[in-house]
C-alpha positions as CSV (number, residue, x, y, z in Angstrom):
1,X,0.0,0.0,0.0
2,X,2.6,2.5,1.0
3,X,4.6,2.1,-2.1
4,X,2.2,2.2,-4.2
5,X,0.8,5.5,-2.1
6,X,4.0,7.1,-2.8
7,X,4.4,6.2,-6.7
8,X,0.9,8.1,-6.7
9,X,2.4,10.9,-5.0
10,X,5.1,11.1,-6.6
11,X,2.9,11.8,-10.0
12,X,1.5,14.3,-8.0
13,X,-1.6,12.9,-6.7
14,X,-3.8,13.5,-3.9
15,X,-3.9,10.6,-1.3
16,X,-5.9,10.1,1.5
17,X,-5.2,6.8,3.6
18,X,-8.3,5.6,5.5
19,X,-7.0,3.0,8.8
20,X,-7.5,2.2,11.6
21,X,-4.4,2.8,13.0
22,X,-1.0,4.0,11.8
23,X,2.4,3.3,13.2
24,X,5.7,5.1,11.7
25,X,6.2,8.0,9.3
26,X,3.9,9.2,6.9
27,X,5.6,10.5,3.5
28,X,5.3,14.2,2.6
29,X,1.5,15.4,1.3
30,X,-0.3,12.0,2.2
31,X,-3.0,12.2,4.3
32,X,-4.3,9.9,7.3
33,X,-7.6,9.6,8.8
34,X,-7.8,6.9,11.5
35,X,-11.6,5.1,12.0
36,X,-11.7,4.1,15.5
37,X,-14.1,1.2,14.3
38,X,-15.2,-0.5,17.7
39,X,-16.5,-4.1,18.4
40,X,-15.0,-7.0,20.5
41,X,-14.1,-9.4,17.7
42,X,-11.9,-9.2,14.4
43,X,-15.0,-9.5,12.0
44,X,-17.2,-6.7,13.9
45,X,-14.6,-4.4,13.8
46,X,-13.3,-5.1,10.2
47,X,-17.6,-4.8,9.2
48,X,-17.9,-1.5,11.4
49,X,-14.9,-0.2,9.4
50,X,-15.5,-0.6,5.7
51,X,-19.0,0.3,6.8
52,X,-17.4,3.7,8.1
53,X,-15.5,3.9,5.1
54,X,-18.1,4.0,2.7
55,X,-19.6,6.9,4.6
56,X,-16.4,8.3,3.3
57,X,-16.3,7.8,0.3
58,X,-19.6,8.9,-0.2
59,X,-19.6,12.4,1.7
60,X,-16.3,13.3,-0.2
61,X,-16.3,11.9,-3.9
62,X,-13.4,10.5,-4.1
63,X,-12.3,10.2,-7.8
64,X,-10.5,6.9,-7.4
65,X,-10.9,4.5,-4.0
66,X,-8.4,1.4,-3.7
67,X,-9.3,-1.3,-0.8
68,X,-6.7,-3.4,0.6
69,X,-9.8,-4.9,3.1
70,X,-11.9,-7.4,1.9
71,X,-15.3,-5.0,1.6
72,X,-17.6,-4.0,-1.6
73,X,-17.8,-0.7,-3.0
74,X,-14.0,0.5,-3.8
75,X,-13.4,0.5,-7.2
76,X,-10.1,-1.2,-6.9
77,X,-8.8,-4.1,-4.2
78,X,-5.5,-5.1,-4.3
79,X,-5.4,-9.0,-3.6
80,X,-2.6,-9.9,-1.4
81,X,-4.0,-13.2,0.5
82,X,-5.8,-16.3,-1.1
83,X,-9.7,-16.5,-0.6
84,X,-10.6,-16.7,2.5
85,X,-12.8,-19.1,1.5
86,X,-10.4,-21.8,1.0
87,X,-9.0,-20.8,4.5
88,X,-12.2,-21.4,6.4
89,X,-12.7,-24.4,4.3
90,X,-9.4,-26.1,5.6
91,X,-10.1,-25.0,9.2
92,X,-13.6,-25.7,10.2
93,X,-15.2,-27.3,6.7
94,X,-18.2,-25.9,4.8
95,X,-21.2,-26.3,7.2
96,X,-19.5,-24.5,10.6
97,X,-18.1,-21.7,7.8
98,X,-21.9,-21.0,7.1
99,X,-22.8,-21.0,10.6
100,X,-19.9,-19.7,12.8
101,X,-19.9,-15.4,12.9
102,X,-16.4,-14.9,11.5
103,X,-16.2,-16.9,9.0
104,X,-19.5,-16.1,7.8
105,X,-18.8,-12.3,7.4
106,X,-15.4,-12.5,6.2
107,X,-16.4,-14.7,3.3
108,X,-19.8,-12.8,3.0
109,X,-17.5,-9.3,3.5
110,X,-15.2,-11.8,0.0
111,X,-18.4,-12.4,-1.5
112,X,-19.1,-8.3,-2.0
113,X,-15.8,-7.8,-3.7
114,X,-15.9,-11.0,-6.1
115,X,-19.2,-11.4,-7.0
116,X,-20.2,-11.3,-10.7
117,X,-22.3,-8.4,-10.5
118,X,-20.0,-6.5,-8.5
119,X,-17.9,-3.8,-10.4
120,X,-14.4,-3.5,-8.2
121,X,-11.3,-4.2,-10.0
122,X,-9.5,-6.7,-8.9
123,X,-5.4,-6.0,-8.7
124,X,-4.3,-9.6,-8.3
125,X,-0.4,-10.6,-7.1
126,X,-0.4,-14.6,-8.6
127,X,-2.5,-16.0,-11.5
128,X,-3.2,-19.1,-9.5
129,X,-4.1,-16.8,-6.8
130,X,-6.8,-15.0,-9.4
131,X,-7.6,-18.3,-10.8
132,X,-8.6,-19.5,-7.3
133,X,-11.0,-16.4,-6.6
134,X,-12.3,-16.8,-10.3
135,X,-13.6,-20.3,-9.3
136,X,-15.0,-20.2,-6.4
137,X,-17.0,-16.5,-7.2
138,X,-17.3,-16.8,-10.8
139,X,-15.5,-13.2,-11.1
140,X,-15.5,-12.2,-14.8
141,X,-12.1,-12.1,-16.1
142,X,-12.3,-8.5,-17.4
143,X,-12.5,-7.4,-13.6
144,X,-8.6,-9.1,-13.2
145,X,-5.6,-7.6,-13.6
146,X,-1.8,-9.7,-12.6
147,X,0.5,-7.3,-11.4
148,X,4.4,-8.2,-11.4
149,X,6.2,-8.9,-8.3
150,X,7.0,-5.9,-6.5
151,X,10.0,-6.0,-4.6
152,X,12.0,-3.5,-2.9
153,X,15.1,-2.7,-4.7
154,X,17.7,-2.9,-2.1
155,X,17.3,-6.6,-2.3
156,X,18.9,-7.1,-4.8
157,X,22.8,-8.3,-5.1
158,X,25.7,-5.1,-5.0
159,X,28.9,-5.3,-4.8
160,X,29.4,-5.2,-1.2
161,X,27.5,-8.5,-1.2
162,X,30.3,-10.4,0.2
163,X,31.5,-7.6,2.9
164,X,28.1,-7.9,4.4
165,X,27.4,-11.7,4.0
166,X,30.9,-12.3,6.4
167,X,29.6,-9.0,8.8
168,X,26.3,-10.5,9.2
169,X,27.2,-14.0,9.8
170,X,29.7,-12.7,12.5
171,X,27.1,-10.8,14.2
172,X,24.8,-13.8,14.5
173,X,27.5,-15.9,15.9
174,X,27.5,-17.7,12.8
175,X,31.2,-20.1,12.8
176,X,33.4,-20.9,9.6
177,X,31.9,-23.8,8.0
178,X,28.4,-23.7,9.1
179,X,25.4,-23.5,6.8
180,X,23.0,-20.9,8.2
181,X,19.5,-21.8,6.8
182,X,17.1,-18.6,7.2
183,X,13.6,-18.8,7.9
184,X,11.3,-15.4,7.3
185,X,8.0,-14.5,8.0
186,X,5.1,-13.5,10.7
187,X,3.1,-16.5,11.8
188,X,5.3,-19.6,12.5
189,X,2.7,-22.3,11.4
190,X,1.6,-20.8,8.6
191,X,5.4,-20.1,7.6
192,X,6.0,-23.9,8.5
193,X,8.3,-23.4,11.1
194,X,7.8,-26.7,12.9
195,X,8.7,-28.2,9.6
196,X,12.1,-26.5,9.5
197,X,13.2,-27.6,12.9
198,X,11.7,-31.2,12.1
199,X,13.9,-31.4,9.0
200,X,16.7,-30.2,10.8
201,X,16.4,-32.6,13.8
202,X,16.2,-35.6,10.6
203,X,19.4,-34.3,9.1
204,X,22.3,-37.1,9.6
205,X,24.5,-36.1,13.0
206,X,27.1,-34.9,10.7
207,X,25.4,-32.8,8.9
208,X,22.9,-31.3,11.4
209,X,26.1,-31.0,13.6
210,X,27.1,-28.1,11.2
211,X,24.0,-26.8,10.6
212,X,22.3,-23.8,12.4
213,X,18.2,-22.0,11.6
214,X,17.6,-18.4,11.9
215,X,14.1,-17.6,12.0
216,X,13.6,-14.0,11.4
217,X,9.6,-12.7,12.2
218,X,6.9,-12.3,14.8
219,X,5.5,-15.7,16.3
220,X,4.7,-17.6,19.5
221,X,8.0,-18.9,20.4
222,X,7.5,-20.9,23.1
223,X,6.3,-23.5,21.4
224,X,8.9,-23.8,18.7
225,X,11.5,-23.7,20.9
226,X,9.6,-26.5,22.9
227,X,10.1,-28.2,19.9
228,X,13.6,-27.4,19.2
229,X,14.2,-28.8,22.8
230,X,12.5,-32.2,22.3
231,X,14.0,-32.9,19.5
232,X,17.8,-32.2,20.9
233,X,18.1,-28.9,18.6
234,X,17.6,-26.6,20.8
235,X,21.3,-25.4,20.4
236,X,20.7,-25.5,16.4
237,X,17.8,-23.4,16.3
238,X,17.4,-19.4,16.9
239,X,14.1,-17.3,16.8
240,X,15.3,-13.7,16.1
241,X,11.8,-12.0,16.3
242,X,11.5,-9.2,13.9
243,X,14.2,-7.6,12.3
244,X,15.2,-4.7,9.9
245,X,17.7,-6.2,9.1
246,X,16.3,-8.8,6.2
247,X,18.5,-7.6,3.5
248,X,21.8,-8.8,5.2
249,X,20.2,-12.3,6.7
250,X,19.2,-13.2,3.4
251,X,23.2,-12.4,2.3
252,X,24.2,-14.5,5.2
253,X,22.1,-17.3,5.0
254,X,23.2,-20.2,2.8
255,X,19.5,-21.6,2.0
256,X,15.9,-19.5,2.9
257,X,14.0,-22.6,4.2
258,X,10.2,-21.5,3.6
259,X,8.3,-24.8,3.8
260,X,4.4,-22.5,4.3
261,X,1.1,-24.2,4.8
262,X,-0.5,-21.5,2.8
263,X,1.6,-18.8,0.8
264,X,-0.2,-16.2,-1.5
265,X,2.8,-15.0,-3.0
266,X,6.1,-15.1,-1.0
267,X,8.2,-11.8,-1.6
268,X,10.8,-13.2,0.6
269,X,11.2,-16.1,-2.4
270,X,12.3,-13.6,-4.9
271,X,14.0,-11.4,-1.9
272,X,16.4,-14.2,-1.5
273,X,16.9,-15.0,-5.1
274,X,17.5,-11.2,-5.8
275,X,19.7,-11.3,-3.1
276,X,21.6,-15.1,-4.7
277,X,20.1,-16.8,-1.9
278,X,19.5,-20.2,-2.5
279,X,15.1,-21.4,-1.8
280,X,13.8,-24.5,-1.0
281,X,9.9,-24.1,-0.5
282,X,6.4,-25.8,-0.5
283,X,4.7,-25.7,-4.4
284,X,1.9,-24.3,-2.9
285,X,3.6,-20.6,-2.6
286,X,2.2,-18.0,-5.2
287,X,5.4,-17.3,-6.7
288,X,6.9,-20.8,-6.9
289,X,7.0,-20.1,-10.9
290,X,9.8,-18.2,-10.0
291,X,11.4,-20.8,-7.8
292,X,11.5,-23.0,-9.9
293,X,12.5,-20.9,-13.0
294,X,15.9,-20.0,-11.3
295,X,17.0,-24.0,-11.0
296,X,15.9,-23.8,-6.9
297,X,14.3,-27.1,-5.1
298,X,10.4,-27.0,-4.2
299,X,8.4,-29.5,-2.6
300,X,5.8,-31.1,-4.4
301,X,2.1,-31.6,-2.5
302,X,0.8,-33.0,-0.8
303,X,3.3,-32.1,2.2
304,X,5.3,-35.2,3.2
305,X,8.0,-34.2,6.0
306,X,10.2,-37.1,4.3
307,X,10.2,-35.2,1.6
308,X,11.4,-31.9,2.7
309,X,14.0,-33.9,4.7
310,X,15.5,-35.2,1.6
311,X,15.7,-32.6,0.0
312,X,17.3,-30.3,2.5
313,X,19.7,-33.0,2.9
314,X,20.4,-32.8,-0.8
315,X,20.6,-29.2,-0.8
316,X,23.2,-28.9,1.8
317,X,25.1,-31.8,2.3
318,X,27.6,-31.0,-0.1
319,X,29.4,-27.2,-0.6
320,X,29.2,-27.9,-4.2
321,X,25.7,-28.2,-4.2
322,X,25.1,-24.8,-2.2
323,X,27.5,-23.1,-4.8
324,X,25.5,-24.9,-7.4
325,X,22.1,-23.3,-6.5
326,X,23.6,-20.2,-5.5
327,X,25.3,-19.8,-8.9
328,X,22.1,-20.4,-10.7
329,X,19.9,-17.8,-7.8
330,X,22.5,-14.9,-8.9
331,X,22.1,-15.9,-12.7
332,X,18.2,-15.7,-12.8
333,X,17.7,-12.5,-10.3
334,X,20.5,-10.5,-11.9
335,X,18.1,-10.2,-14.9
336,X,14.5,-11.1,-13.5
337,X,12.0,-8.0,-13.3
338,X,11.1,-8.0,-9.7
339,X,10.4,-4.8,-8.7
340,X,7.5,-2.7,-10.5
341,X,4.7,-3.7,-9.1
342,X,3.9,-0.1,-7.7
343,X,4.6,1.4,-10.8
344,X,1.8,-0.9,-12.6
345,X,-0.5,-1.0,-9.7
346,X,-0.3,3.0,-10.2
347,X,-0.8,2.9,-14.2
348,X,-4.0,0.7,-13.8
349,X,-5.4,2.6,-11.1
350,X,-5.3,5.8,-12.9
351,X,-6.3,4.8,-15.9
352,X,-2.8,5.2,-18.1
353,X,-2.8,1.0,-18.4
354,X,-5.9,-1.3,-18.7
């Protein structure tokens, strides 16, 4: 949102930013109103909100509106997560979805957004992602639009690349001869982090010996590192909590481990490849296209723990098989377009690209 917000301004828009909250700076000439949008649960206050915002939108006359909440009546949502749908689906099935108050707004607040008759644009990140809505909703593919991945520049590789990969591994405590595997993400079992420390507690003695995971992102860590501890890795695993430091982990690390449950896209994928990081992730991540186009391993569904244990031992046993994947990361990002999704996003929005 913020990127795109300041490509907008930079072409000398107007913004206004409607939240409930905002935490941190606000670029020059954007506005912020905060809705204080009461209720005591998620969905009440996410339906008092967008109800709120409407009454916005139609007191001012707004010439453009852009939701990044799942609610009717913007003209534009940018898609960053799957359908909810799916989600409620997986985690209580189809009759308690219907019957159960959150999931039945969220997917009826989905429902306003992707309907057939509804006219909001639709600013999709993944065409399996679009795909996915299109099915279950029946959206009308003239209401789509796939916009590239949009990472932040400074991801990708410089020339100090090494000087900051050898500071970085020596401020994590990170020894000669270790591979550092690098975990990032907010929400541990969504990002598959008991998967990482189970493959790592599989690894051969040797091999795990040698072997150390970062996990860099906002979690319950207690019981990871429970898990860590029953499995006699306690010493080989490290929860960093959030960091703004990303740019130099992903130089450190030797392998981004990102074996998700449930990834809509996964910018840290194409953070690490910018970056000549070597991935191993689940197939079910949005941008696995991309994975897999720069000669990286991914995991085929459905999940099988074996699996991912195999292959990390393939990935890192040998050094020659780390410099393999690394060569081939640095190849594909040196020349991969990753990085103008705000710039699109901004053309369709105002109307200089359909």
């Amino acid at each position: 949102m913020l990127r795109i917000a300041e490509e907008l301004l930079r072409r000398g828009h107007d913004l206004t930013v409607f939240c409930r909250h905002w935490e941190g700076e606000r670029p020059a000439g954007l506005k912020v109103r905060e809705i204080r949008s009461g209720g005591c649960t998620n969905h009440t206050r996410a339906a008092r909100f967008a109800a709120a915002f409407r009454r916005e939108l139609a007191r001012e006359k707004f010439d453009i509106s852009v939701a990044f909440n799942r609610f009717g009546g913007a003209d534009f949502y940018f898609a960053a997560d799957n359908p909810f749908y799916l989600t409620a689906l997986r985690s209580v099935g189809r009759f308690w979805s219907r019957i159960l108050p959150r999931y039945r707004s969220f997917i009826a607040q989905e429902r306003e957004v992707f309907s057939p008759d509804a006219k909001t644009v639709i600013l999709g990140i993944t065409r399996r992602q679009l795909n996915a809505y299109r099915h279950i909703y029946h959206t009308p593919a003239k209401r789509c639009r796939l916009l590239p991945p949009g990472i932040s520049p400074d991801r990708r590789r410089g020339e100090d690349a090494g000087a900051r990969r050898e500071a970085a591994r020596e401020a994590l405590g990170v020894l000669p001869g270790e591979t550092m595997l690098l975990e990032v993400g907010s929400g541990f079992r969504t990002k598959g982090v008991d998967r990482a420390i189970a493959a790592i507690a599989a690894l051969p003695d040797e091999v795990r010996s040698r072997t150390r995971l970062f996990v860099a992102g906002r979690g319950k860590e207690k019981p990871y590192l429970k898990l860590a501890r029953r499995l006699g890795i306690d010493d080989r695993v490290t929860l960093l909590g959030e960091r703004r430091d990303v740019p130099d982990l992903l130089l450190a690390a030797d392998l981004l481990l990102h074996p998700a449950r449930n990834e809509a896209a996964g910018a840290v994928l194409l953070e690490a490849i910018a970056a000549g990081t070597p991935v191993l992730c689940t197939s079910n991540c949005g941008f696995v296209p991309f994975v897999a186009a720069a000669g990286q391993p991914t995991l085929p569904l459905p999940f099988r723990q074996r699996e991912l244990n195999r292959l990390l031992l393939l990935s890192i046993a040998a050094p020659e098989r780390i410099d393999e994947l690394k060569r081939e990361a640095i190849a594909y990002g040196a020349d991969a377009d990753f990085y103008r999704r705000h710039e699109i996003a901004a053309d369709i929005i105002t109307g200089v690209r359909q």
